[in-house]
C-alpha positions in Angstrom: 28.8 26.3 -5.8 28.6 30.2 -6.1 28.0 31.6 -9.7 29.6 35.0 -9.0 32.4 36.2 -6.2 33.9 39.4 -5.9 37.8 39.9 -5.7 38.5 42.5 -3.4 42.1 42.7 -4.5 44.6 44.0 -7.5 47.6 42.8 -9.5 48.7 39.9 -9.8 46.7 38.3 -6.4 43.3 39.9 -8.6 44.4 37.9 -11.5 45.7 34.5 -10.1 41.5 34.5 -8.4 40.0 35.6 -11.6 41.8 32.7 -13.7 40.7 30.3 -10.7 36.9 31.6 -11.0 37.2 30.9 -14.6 38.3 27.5 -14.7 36.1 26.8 -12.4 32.9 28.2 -14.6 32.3 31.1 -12.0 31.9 34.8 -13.2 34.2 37.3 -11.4 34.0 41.1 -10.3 37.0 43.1 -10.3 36.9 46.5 -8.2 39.5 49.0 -8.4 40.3 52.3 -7.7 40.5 54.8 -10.3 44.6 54.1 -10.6 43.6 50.8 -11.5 41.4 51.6 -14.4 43.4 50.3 -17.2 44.5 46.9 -14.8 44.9 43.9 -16.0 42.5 42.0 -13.5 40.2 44.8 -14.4 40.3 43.6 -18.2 39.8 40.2 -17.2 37.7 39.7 -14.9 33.8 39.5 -16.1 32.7 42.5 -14.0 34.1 45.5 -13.0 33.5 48.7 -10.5 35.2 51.8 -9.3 35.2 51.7 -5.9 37.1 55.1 -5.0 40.0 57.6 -5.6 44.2 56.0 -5.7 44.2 55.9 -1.8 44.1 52.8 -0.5 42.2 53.9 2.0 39.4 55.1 0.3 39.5 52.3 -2.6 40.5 48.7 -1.5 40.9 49.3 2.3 36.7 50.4 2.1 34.3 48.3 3.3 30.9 49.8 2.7 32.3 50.3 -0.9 33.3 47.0 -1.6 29.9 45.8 0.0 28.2 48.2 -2.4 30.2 46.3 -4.9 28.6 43.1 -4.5 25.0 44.3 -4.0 25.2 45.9 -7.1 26.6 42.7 -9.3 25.4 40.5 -7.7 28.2 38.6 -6.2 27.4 35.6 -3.8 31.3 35.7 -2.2 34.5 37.9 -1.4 37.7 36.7 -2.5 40.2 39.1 -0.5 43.7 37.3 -1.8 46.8 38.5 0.3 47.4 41.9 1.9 44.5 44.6 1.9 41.8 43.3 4.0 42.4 39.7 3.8 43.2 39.5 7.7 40.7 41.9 9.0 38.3 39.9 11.4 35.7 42.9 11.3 35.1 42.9 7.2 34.4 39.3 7.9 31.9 39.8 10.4 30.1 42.3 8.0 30.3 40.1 4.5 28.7 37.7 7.1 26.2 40.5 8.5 25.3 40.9 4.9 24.5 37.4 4.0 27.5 37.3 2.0 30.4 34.5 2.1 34.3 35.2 3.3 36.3 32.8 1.4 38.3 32.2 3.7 38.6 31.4 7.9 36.1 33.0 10.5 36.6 36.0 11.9 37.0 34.3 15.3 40.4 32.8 13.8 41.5 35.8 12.5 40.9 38.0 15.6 42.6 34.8 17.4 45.7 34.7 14.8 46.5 38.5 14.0 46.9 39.0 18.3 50.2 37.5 18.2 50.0 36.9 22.3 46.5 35.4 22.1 48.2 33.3 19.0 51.0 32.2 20.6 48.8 30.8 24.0 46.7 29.4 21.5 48.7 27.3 19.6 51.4 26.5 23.2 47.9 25.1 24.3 47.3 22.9 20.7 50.3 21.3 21.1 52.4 23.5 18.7 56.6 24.3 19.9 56.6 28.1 20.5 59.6 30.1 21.3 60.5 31.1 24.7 59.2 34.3 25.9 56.5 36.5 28.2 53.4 34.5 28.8 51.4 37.8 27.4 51.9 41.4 26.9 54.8 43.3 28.8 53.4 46.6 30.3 56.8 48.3 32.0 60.5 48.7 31.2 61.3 47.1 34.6 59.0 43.7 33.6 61.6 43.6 30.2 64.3 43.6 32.5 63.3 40.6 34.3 62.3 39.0 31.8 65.4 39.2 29.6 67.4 37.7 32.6 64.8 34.9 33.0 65.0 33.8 29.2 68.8 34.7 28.3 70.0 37.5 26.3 69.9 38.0 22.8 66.1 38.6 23.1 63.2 40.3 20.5 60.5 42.9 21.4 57.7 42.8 19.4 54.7 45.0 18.6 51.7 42.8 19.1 49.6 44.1 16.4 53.1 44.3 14.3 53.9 42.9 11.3 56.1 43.5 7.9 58.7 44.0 10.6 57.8 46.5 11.9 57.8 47.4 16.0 60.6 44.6 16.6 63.5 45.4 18.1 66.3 43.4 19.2 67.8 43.8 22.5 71.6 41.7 22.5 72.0 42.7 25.9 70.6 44.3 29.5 72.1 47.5 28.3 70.0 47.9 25.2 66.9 46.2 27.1 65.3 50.0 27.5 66.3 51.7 23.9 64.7 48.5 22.2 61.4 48.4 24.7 60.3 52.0 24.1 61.3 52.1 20.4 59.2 48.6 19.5 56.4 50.3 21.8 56.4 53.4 20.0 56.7 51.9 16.6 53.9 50.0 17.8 52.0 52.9 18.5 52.4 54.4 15.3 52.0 51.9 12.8 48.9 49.9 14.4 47.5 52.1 16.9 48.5 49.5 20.3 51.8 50.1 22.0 51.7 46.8 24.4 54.8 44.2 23.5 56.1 41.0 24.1 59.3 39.8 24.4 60.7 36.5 23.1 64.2 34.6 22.8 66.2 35.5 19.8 67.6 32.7 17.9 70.8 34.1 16.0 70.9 31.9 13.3 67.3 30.3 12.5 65.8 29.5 9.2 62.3 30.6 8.4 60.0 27.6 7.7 56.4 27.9 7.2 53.9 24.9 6.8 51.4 25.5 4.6 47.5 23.9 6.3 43.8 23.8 4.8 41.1 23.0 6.6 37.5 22.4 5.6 35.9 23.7 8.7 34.5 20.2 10.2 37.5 19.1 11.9 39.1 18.4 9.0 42.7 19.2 7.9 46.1 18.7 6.2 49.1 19.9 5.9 50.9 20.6 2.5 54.7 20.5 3.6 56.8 23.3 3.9 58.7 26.4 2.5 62.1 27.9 3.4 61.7 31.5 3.1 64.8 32.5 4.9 66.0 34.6 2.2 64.5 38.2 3.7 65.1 42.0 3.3 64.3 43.7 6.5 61.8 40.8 7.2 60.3 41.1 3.8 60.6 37.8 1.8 62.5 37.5 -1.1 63.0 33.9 -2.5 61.2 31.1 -1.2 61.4 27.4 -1.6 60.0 24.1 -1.2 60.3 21.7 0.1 62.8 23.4 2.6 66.8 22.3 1.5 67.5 22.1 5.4 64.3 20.1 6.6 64.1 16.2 6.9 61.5 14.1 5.3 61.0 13.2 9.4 61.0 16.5 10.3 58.2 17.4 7.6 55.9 14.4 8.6 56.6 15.7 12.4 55.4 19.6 12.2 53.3 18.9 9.1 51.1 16.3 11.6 51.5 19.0 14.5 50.1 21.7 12.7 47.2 19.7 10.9 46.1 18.4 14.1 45.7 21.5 15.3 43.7 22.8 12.9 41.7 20.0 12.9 41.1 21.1 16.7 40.0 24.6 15.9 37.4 23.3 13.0 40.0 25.8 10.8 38.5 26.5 7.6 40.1 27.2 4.3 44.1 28.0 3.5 46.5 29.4 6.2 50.6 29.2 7.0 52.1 28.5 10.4 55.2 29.9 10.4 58.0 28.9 12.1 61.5 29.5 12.9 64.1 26.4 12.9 67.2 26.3 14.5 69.5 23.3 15.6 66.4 20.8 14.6 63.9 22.6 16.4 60.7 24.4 15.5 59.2 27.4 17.1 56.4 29.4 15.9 56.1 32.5 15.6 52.8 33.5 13.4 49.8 32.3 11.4 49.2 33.8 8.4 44.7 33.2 8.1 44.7 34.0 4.3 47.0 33.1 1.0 50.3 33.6 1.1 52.2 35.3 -1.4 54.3 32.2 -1.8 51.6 29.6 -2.2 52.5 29.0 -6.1 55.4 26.8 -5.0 54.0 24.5 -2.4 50.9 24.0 -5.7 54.2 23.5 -7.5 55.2 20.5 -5.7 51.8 18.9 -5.0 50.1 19.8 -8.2 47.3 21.4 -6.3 45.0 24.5 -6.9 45.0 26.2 -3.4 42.8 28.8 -4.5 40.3 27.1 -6.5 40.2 24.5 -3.3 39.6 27.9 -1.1 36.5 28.5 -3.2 35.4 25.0 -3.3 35.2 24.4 0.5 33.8 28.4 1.2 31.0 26.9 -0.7 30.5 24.0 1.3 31.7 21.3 -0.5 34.9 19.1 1.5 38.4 19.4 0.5 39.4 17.5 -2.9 42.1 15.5 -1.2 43.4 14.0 2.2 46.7 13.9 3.8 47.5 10.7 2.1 46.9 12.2 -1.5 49.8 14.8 -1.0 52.9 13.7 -2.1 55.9 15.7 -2.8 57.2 16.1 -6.4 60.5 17.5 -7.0 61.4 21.7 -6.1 60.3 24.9 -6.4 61.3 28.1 -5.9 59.7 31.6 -6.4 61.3 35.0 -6.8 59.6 38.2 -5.9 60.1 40.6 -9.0 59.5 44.6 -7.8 59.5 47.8 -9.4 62.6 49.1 -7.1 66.1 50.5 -8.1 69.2 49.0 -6.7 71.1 49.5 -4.7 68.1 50.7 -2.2 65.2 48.6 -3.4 63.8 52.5 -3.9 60.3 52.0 -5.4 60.1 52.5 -9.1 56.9 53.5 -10.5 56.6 53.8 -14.3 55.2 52.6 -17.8 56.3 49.3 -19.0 57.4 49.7 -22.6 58.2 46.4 -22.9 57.2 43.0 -21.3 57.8 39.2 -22.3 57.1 36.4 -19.8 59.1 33.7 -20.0 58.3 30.4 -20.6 59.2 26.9 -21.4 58.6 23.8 -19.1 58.4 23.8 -15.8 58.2 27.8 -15.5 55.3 29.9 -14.2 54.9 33.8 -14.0 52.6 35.5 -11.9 51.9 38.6 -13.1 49.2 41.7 -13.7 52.4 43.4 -16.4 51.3 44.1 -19.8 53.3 46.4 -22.5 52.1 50.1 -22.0 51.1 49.4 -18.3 51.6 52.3 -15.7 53.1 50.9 -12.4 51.2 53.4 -10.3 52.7 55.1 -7.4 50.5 54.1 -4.6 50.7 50.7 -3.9 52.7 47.8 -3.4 56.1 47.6 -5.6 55.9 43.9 -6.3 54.7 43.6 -10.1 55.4 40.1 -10.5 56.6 36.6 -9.3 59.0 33.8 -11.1 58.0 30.6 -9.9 59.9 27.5 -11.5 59.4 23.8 -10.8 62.5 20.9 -11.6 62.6 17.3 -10.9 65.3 18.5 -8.1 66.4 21.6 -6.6 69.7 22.1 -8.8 67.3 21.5 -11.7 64.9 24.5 -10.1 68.1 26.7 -9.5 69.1 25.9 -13.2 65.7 26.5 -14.2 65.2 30.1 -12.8 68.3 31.3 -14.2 67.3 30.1 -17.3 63.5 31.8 -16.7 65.0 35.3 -15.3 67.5 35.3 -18.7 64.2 35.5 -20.9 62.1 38.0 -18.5 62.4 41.6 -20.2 60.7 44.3 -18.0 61.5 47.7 -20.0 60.9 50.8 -18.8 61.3 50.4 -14.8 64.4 49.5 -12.6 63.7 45.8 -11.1 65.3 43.5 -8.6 66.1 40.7 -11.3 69.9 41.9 -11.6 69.7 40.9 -7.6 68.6 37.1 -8.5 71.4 37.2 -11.1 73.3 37.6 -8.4 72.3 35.2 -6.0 72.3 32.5 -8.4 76.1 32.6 -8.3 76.6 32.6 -4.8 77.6 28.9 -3.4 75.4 29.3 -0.3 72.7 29.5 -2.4 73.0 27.0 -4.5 73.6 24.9 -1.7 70.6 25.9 0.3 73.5 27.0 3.2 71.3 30.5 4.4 69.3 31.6 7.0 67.0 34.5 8.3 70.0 36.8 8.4 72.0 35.8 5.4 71.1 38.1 2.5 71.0 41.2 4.7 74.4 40.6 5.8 75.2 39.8 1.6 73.2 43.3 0.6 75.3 45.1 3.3 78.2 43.6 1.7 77.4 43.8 -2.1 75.4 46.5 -2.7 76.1 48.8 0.8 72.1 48.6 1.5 72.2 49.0 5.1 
């Protein structure tokens, strides 16, 4: 077991490690930029270093800084949480290079993942239901054509280095084919430096379902059920759920198998999320997700599991705590994303917090780096906190987070809890009757956020 790992991270993700480390008797560094002075994962963790100016770039986005880091505490391992460099195949390959340990997949599956053509013929080729579309990148406007003839109109064009939804476009019909092509390419361009596309079948009414998998790297691996995150702000989750209100005990055994198999194939190491979209009983994927999801709290909700502290354990070389047949559901979850944005257009809200309380009680959980007199600084990220809740049932989880966001004071910023207010009152919600495109036709009609 390692006796020190660095967390290449901030907020709340930062923390959640730390506490993991801690339990776990392992001392933690925190690095941070010089925003992130006063941070509460920089006050808890056992360590702490400087590691550049606000920028991202220049603080958590650098490697030989974060490196530096660890040679100079001492650290064994690299934690990278969510977001940041937690996907980046070549930081692996240099913790490695350095005789360090990624806690978390190899940078072949990585690199193999986060090409969403390569992923797709991957996973087609492990057995896993993909949705219908080009067998690879889609060089000219006259190759779309065909192609959205061959596979039926609605279709989606997609940046293949994309993601946060960004450099998708949807094309509804030949006559939008070449506005949406050169738009996702040049979005493409922009945001991720590679303009080449692909073009898929767009389902009009899908759910998003995601199963979450762990592997120990020996052709090993499990599946831990699924979430529903459905509920999505210009393909930015918002609430998420499990197990899914729409998905069959059947259904779950089915995928869940499909997808553990095929990590078992690959010798997949550590936590990752297969996502999915559902539609009319079937699943088609769509992405994998080689890190910790923001979500994970619910699915450890439900199973009563510690994914991160299980992450560390098997980067260190010892097997996974449980098998399939330990993992049995128990009762719902649901988690809320709290930001620092002002309605009606989720604008970002940096500030100081002149007053927090956490609520509490059974069965609630907050995520959370917030701390009275804390400056929510400008640069990063707007999402400051996350609700989860945990009943014996999901009206008991619904009741539960109303309860939980009634006793959550964040003073001093604008927040999205008014939206969950909101939600909580709508009978599609409370019935679990949404899908992909459900709250951003609600926003559109509630708040005018177009």
């Amino acid at each position: 077991m390692f006796n020190k790992i660095l967390v290449a991270n901030r907020g709340e993700i930062a923390l959640r490690v730390i506490r993991a480390a801690r339990e776990m008797g392992i001392q933690s560094v925190a690095v941070h930029s010089t925003a992130d002075s006063d941070a509460m994962h920089v006050r808890m963790a056992d360590e702490s270093v400087c590691i550049g100016p606000p920028s991202s770039a220049q603080s958590y986005l650098s490697i030989p800084s974060i490196i530096a880091a660890c040679e100079i505490t001492g650290a064994e391992a690299i934690h990278p949480g969510y977001g940041f460099l937690s996907e980046n195949a070549g930081f692996v390959q240099v913790i490695e290079d350095h005789g360090l340990t990624f806690i978390g997949p190899t940078a072949e599956h990585i690199r193999i993942m986060g090409d969403k053509i390569t992923a797709k013929e991957t996973m087609r080729k492990l057995g896993v239901p993909c949705v219908p579309g080009s067998e690879g990148g889609v060089a000219t406007l006259e190759e779309a054509r065909r192609l959205g003839e061959e596979i039926g109109y609605p279709v989606i064009i997609k940046a293949t280095a994309g993601g946060g939804g960004k450099g998708m476009k949807v094309a509804g019909t030949a006559a939008e084919m070449e506005r949406a092509f050169q738009t996702a390419r040049a979005e493409g361009k922009s945001n991720f430096g590679n303009d080449e596309v692909y073009i898929e079948k767009y389902l009009t009414t899908p759910r998003h379902i995601e199963i979450q998998v762990f592997g120990d790297g020996k052709g090993r691996a499990v599946h831990l059920g699924e979430r529903d995150c459905s509920l999505q702000r210009r393909h930015q989750k918002v609430f998420e759920e499990a197990p899914g209100p729409a998905i069959s005990a059947e259904e779950r055994a089915r995928i869940g198998k499909t997808c553990a198999d095929a990590m078992a194939d690959i010798n997949y190491i550590g936590a990752g999320t297969i996502e999915f979209l559902y539609e009319n009983g079937e699943f088609y994927f769509i992405e994998m997700n080689t890190r910790l999801q923001v979500e994970h709290p619910v699915t450890e909700g439900i199973f009563g599991v510690d994914l991160v502290r299980e992450q560390i354990r098997v980067a260190s070389g010892l097997p996974m705590s449980f098998q399939q047949e330990d993992l049995k559901i128990n009762g719902h979850a649901i988690e809320v994303r709290i930001n620092a944005e002002k309605l009606p257009n989720f604008r970002p809200c940096p500030g100081r917090i002149t007053q927090y309380h956490a609520p509490g009680g059974l069965g609630v959980r907050m995520d959370s780096a917030l701390y009275d007199g804390y400056s929510i600084p400008p640069y990063y990220d707007s999402l400051i906190g996350k609700l989860i809740v945990h009943g014996r049932d999901r009206p008991e989880a619904l009741a539960r987070l109303g309860r939980a966001l009634g006793e959550l004071i964040v003073d001093g910023v604008d927040t999205t809890v008014p939206l969950f207010h909101a939600l909580l009152g709508e009978e599609d919600i409370q019935t679990g009757n949404y899908n992909i495109h459900w709250l951003e036709h609600w926003l559109e009609t509630n708040l005018g956020d177009g």
